[in-house]
VEXTI-790306 format. One record per residue (C-alpha): x, y, z. Coordinates in pm, whole numbers, padded with zeros to 5 digits. Each point is the difference from the previous one (the first is absolute). Layout:
N
X,Y,Z;
...
***
This chain:
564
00000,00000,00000;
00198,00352,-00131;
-00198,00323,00139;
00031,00334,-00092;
00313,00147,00172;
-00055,00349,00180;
00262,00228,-00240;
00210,00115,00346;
-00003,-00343,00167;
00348,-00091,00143;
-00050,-00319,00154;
-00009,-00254,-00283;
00337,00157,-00100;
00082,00034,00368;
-00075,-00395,00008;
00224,-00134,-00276;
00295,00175,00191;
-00073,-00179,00287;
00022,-00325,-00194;
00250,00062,-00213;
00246,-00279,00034;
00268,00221,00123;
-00215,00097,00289;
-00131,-00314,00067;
00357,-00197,-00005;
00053,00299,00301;
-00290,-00087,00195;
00119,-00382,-00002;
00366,00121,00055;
-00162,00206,00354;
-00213,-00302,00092;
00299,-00233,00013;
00254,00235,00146;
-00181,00069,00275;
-00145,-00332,00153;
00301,-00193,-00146;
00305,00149,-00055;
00036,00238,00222;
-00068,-00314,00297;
00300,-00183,-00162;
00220,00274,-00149;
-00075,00329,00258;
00243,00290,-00094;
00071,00266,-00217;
-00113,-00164,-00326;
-00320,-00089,00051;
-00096,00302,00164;
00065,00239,-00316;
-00147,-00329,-00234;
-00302,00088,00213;
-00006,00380,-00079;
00100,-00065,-00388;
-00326,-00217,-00018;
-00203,00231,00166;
00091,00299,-00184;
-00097,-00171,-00345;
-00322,-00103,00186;
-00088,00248,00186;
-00068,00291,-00314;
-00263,-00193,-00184;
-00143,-00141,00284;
-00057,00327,00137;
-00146,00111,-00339;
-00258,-00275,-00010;
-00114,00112,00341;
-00050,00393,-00077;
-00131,-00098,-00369;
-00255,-00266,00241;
-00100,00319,00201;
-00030,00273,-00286;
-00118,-00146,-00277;
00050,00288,-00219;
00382,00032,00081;
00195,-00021,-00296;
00227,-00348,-00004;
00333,00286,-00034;
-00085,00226,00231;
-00087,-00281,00245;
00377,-00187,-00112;
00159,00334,00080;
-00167,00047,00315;
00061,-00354,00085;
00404,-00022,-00073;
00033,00410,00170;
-00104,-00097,00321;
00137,-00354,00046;
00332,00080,-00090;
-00041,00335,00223;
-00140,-00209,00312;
00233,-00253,-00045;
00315,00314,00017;
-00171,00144,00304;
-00081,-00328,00195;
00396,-00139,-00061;
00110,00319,00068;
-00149,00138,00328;
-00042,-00247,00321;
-00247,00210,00112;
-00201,-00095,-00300;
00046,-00324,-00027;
-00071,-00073,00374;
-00386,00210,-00145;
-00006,-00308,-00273;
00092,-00243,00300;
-00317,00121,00127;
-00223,00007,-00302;
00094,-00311,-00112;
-00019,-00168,00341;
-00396,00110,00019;
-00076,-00093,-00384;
00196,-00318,-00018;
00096,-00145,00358;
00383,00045,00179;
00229,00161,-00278;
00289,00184,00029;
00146,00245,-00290;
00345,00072,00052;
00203,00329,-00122;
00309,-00085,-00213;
00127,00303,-00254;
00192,-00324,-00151;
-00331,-00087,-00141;
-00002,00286,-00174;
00195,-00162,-00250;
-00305,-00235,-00113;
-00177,00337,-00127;
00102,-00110,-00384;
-00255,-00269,00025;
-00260,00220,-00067;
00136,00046,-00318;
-00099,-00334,-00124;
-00360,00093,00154;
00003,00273,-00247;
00074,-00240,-00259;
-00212,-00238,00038;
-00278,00289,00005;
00109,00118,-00371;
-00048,-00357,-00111;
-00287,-00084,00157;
-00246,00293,-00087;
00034,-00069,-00354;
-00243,-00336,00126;
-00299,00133,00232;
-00212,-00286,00135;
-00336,00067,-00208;
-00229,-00293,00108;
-00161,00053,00296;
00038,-00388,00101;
00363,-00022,-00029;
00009,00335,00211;
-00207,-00176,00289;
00224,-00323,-00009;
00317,00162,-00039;
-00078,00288,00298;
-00111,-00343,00201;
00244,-00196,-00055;
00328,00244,00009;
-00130,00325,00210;
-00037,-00192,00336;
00397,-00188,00042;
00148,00356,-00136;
-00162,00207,00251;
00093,-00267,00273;
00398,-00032,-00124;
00006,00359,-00026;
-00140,00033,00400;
00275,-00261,00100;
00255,00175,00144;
00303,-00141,00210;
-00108,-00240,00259;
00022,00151,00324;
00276,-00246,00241;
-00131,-00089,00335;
00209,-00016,00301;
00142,-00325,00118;
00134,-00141,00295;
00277,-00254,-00135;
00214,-00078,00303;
00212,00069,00341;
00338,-00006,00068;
00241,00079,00277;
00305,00219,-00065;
00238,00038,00259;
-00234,-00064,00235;
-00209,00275,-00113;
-00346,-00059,-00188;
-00068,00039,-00385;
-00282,-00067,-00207;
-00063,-00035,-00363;
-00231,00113,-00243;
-00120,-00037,-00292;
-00293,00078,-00244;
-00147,-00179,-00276;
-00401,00028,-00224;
-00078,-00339,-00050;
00128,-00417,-00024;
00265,00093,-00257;
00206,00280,00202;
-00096,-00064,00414;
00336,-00080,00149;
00087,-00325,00144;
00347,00057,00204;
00156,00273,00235;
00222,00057,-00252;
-00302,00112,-00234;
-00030,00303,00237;
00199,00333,00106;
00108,-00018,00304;
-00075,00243,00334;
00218,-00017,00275;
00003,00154,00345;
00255,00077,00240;
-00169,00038,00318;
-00192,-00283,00049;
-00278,00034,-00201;
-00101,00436,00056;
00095,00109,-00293;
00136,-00118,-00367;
00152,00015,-00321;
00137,-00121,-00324;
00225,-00230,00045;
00320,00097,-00226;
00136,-00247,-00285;
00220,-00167,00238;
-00250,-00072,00243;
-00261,-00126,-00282;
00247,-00184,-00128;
00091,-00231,00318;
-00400,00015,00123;
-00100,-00158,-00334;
00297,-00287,00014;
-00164,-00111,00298;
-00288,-00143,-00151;
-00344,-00074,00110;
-00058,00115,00363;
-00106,-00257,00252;
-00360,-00127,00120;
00141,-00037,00342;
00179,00172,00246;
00076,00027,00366;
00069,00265,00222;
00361,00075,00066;
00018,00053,00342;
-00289,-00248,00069;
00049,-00324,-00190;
-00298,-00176,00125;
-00255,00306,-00152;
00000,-00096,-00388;
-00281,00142,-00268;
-00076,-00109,-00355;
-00155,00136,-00312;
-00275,-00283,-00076;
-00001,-00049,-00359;
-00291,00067,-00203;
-00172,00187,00222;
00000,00364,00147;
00146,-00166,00344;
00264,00015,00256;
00069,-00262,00252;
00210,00009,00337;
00150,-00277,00223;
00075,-00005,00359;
00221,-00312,-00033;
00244,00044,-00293;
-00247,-00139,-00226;
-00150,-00274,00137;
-00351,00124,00009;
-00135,00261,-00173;
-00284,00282,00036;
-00149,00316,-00188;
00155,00306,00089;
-00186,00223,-00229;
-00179,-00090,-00333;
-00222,00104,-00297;
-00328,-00278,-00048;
00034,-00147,-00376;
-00394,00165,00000;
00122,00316,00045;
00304,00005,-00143;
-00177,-00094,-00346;
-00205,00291,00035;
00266,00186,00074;
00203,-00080,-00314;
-00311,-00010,-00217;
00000,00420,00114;
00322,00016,-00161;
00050,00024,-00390;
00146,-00279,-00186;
-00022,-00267,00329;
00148,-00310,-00198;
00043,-00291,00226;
-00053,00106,00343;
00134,-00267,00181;
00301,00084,-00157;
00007,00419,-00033;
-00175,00024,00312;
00170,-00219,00246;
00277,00015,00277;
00379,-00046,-00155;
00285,00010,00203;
00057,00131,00339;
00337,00206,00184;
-00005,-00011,00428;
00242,00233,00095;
00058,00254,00352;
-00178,00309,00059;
00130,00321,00066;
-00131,00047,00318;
00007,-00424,00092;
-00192,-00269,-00062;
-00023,-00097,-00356;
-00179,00124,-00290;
-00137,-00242,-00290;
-00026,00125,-00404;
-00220,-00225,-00171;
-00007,00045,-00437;
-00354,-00066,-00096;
00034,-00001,-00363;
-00231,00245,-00154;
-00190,00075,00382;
00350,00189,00087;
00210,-00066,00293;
-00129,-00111,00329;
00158,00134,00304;
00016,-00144,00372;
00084,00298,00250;
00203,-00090,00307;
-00321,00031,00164;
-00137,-00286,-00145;
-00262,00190,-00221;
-00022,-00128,-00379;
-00024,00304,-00232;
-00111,-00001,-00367;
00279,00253,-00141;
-00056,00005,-00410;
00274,00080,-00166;
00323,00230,-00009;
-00054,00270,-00189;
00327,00268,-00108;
-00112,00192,-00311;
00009,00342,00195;
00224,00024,00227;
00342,-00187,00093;
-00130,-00213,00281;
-00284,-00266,-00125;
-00320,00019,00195;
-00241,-00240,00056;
-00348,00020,-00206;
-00332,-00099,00168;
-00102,-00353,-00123;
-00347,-00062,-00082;
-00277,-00041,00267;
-00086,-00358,00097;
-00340,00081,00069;
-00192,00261,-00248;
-00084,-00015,-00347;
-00268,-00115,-00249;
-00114,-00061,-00354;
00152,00326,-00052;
00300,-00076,00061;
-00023,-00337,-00176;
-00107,00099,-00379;
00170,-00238,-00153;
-00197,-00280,00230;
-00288,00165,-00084;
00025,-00065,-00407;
00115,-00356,00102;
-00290,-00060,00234;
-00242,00102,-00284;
00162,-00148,-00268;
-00011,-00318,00239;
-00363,00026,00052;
-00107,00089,-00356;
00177,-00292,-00137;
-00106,-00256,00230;
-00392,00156,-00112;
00079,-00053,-00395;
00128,-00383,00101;
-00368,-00067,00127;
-00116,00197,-00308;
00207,-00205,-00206;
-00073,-00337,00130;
-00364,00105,-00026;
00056,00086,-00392;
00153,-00335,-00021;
-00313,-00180,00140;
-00228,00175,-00196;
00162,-00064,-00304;
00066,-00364,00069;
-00401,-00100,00065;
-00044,00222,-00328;
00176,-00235,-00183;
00307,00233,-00079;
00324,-00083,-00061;
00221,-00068,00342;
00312,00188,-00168;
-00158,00313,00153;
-00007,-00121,00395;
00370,-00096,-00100;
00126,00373,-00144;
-00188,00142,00276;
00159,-00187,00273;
00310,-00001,-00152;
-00019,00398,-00019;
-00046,00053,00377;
00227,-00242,00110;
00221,00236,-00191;
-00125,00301,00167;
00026,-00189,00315;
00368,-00051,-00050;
00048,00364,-00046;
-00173,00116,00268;
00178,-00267,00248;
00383,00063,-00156;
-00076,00392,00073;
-00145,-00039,00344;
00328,00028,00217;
00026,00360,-00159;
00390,-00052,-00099;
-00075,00306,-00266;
-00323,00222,00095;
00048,00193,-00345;
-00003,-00353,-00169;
-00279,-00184,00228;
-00208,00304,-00102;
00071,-00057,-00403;
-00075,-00388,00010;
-00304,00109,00181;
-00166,00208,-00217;
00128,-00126,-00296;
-00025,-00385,00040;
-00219,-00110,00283;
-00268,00165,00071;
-00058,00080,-00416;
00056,-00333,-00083;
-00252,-00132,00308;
-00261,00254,-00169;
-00009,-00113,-00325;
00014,-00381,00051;
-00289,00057,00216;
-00161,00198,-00231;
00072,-00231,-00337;
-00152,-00310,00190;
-00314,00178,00130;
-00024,00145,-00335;
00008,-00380,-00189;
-00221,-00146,00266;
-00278,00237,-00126;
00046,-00151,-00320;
-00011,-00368,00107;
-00343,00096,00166;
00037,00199,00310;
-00333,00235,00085;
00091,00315,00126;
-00120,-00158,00335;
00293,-00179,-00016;
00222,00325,-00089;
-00128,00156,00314;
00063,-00283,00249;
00332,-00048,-00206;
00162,00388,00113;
-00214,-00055,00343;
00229,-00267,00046;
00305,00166,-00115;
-00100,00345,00222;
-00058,-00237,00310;
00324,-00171,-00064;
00191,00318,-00025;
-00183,00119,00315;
00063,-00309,00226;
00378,00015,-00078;
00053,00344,00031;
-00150,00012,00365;
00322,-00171,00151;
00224,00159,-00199;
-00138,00315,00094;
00099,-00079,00352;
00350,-00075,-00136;
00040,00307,-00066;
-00108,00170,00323;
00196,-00299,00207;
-00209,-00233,00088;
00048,-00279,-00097;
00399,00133,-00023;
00110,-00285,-00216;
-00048,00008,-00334;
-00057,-00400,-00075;
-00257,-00045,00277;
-00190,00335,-00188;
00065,-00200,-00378;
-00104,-00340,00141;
-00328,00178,00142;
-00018,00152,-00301;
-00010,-00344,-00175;
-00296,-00189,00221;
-00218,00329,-00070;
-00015,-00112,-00352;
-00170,-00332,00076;
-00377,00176,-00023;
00108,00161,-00354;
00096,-00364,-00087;
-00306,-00145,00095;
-00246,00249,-00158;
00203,-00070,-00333;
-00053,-00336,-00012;
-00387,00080,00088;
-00100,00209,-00227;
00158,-00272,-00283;
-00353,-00099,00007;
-00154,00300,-00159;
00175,-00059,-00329;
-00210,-00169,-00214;
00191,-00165,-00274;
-00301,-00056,-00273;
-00017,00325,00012;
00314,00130,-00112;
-00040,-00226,-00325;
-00362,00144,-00103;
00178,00296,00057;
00270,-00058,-00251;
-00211,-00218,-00218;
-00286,00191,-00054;
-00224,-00164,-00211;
-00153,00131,-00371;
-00281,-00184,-00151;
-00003,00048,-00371;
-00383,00089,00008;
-00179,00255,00191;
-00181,-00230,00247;
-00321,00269,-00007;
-00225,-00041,-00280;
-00093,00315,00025;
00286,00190,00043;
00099,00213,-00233;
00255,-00094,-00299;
00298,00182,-00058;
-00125,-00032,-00408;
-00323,00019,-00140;
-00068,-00340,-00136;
00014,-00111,-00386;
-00286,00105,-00242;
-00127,-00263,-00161;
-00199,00006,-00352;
-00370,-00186,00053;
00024,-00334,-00147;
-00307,-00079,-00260;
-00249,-00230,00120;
00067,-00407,-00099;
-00235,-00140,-00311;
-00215,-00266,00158;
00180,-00364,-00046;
-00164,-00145,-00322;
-00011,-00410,00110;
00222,-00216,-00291;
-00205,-00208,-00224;
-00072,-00370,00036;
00329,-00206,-00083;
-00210,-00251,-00258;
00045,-00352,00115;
00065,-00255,-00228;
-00135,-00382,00041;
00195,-00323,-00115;
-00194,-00164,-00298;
-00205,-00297,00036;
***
């Protein structure tokens, strides 16, 4: 279908820039950089391959946008525009910290945790935009005329540029990698990391803080110090006091724990600890959780002598911080050293145990859902597949369906431990839940064709509503803590689907298979069965036949007699 295009519309012009090959080969170029390469090559390189893409994808995608919201812009007025003020933000925001920390910001409310960092060595990348302009002189000699192509190629390319062009550099979280003792004096190390491909597994992953009066204050340790803390190793699970060899603690692995001893280690009890419930809330607060047994557990453990006696413990609680035991005896969440601002590193508050809600949890919140909705297209979907069995249909269809959720159900389970919240939110929206929809849909849609009533249609989304309902109530209560765990909320989650189940294979009944084939097969008589209905002709005339001459009877057939 070609319609009439208005004589100062931009945006089919606009369009073919966006998917011009060059642009398109820079969109897939920014996709890849920045969920893979940049987790297995971080440095230099891949940060300016990350601004070259998004200079040469930036422009037109910019242009499609303001040609989207005036249509009457003129496609070069709107590519002028559009290459003017990206490569004029992009100088200002690499130039000034001030404004970049203002993108931090923006981008961190449009798009989740982002940070934008100033470098004037990025300024170097500016060229790129030269090959946007380019790509623009070739591609508005080919607008995109036909309104269908438009649609699909706006559907099908607008929504990953906008989201590669939001991705900025992952924001690295604080971790608490280890403890070591120098000297007798205490030193900690941290590190940082975004997600499974960069969290660090060793001390030596970390920088190093050391302090020189017992634990009051710190610093960097220099190169020599780093250098003989990280050739120690891994820091130990156990430790006793010094002065006290009978009083012994551990870090209980694979869990938020501490225990002490009384006896050199001969028996054992909790000195201070996080529950598994509440520590899984805790890290589900955080972004980009990942395993928590691992990220969020107790590591390694230093005992060493207070300042003013008794003993002190430090305690590295991966990404929780550092746990600290006062010569008091009082266990003390401390977070994590920070030193960007001044010379001596200060501690930073950790997060609240207690506190917190769906708000805090967004990322839960689209998993919940998605959770919820799929397990309400399964029903609808094994309802389909009912329907269209007892209307004689093909069984490939209960096959395709199934297979398609178990699919979406893959997805949606490989993404739950939120190792990547940027990625568990793409494979969300893009895979399961769409692909949950549709299936749903496509089955519901073929049952009505095998002979489903629109009674059955009803009860069929009934089912899939209740369904979504059910399992959404405990995993509403995930979110708000109660139950804490997420695999007591999915297994709840699970048994509410039974009643979904049943009403599917109840409503089976309703389909009425004879039917769906007088509906396909409707039947035509050749002959109107109505005498007196009317003809779609008038009939024949005929000529009046003469009347018949009365039969004249055939003579006597003479007879003839032998002779005597």
């Amino acid at each position: 279908m070609t319609g009439p295009e208005a004589p100062h519309d931009g945006a089919p012009t606009t369009l073919s820039w966006l998917c011009h090959p060059t642009t398109l080969v820079a969109l897939a170029l920014l996709l890849v950089n920045d969920h893979v390469l940049k987790a297995a090559f971080p440095g230099p390189l891949t940060g300016k391959l990350s601004d070259v893409a998004g200079l040469v994808l930036a422009p037109p995608l910019v242009a499609v946008l303001l040609t989207l919201l005036v249509p009457r812009l003129p496609a070069r007025a709107a590519a002028l525009v559009a290459l003017a003020s990206v490569g004029a933000g992009f100088a200002v925001v690499k130039s000034s910290g001030y404004v970049a920390e203002l993108a931090s910001s923006a981008w961190t409310v449009l798009a989740g945790p982002s940070l934008v960092r100033a470098d004037r060595t990025d300024l170097l990348t500016l060229p790129a935009l030269a090959l946007a302009w380019w790509s623009w002189t070739r591609s508005r000699r080919r607008p995109v005329r036909r309104r269908n192509a438009r649609t699909v190629r706006l559907l099908v390319v607008l929504p990953p540029a906008v989201l590669a062009v939001a991705a900025t550099s992952a924001v690295h979280y604080p971790y608490a990698v280890g403890t070591a003792l120098l000297d007798g004096q205490p030193a900690i190390s941290t590190g940082s990391g975004y997600d499974s491909g960069d969290w660090p597994t060793r001390p030596a992953d970390g920088t190093w803080s050391v302090s020189e009066n017992r634990g009051i204050t710190w610093r960097s340790a220099t190169v020599t110090e780093e250098q003989r803390l990280s050739g120690q190793g891994a820091g130990q699970r156990q430790a006793c006091v010094p002065a006290e060899p009978q009083r012994c603690y551990r870090a209980v692995e694979g869990h938020l724990r501490v225990d002490e001893s009384d006896d050199a280690g001969t028996t054992w009890r909790v000195a201070w600890e996080v529950s598994d419930a509440r520590r899984e809330e805790l890290a589900r607060r955080s972004y980009n959780p990942g395993d928590v047994r691992r990220h969020f557990a107790s590591r390694d453990l230093i005992v060493y002598p207070a300042a003013g006696g008794g003993h002190e413990v430090l305690v590295a609680n991966g990404r929780d911080g550092i746990l600290h035991r006062g010569s008091d005896g009082a266990w003390q969440r401390k977070g994590f050293l920070d030193g960007r601002f001044s010379k001596e590193a200060r501690w930073e508050e950790p997060p609240p145990l207690d506190g917190g809600g769906p708000g805090d949890r967004q990322t839960d919140l689209l998993l919940a859902v998605a959770l919820a909705l799929t397990l309400g297209c399964a029903v609808a979907v094994l309802a389909g597949h009912l329907a269209i069995r007892r209307g004689a249909g093909p069984g490939w269809w209960g096959f395709a369906g199934g297979l398609s959720m178990l699919i979406a159900a893959a997805v949606l389970t490989a993404v739950w431990d939120r190792e990547d919240d940027g990625l568990t939110f793409m494979a969300l929206t893009a895979v399961t839940l769409p692909l949950g929809v549709l299936t749903a849909t496509a089955l519901l849609v073929r049952a009505r064709y095998q002979g489903a009533s629109s009674r059955w249609i009803g009860l069929a989304l009934t089912g899939l509503l209740l369904t979504a309902l059910l399992s959404g109530v405990p995993l509403a209560g995930w979110l708000v803590g109660n139950p804490a765990q997420s695999r007591v909320a999915v297994a709840i989650a699970l048994l509410a689907t039974v009643p979904g189940v049943v009403l599917a294979i109840r409503i089976s009944r309703l389909v009425d298979g004879a039917r769906a084939y007088e509906r396909r097969y409707r039947p035509r008589p050749p002959y109107s069965p109505d005498p007196n209905a009317p003809h779609a002709y008038p009939p024949y005339p005929h000529p009046p036949h003469p009347p018949r001459p009365p039969a004249v009877p055939d003579p006597p057939y003479p007879s003839q007699s032998p002779p005597r």
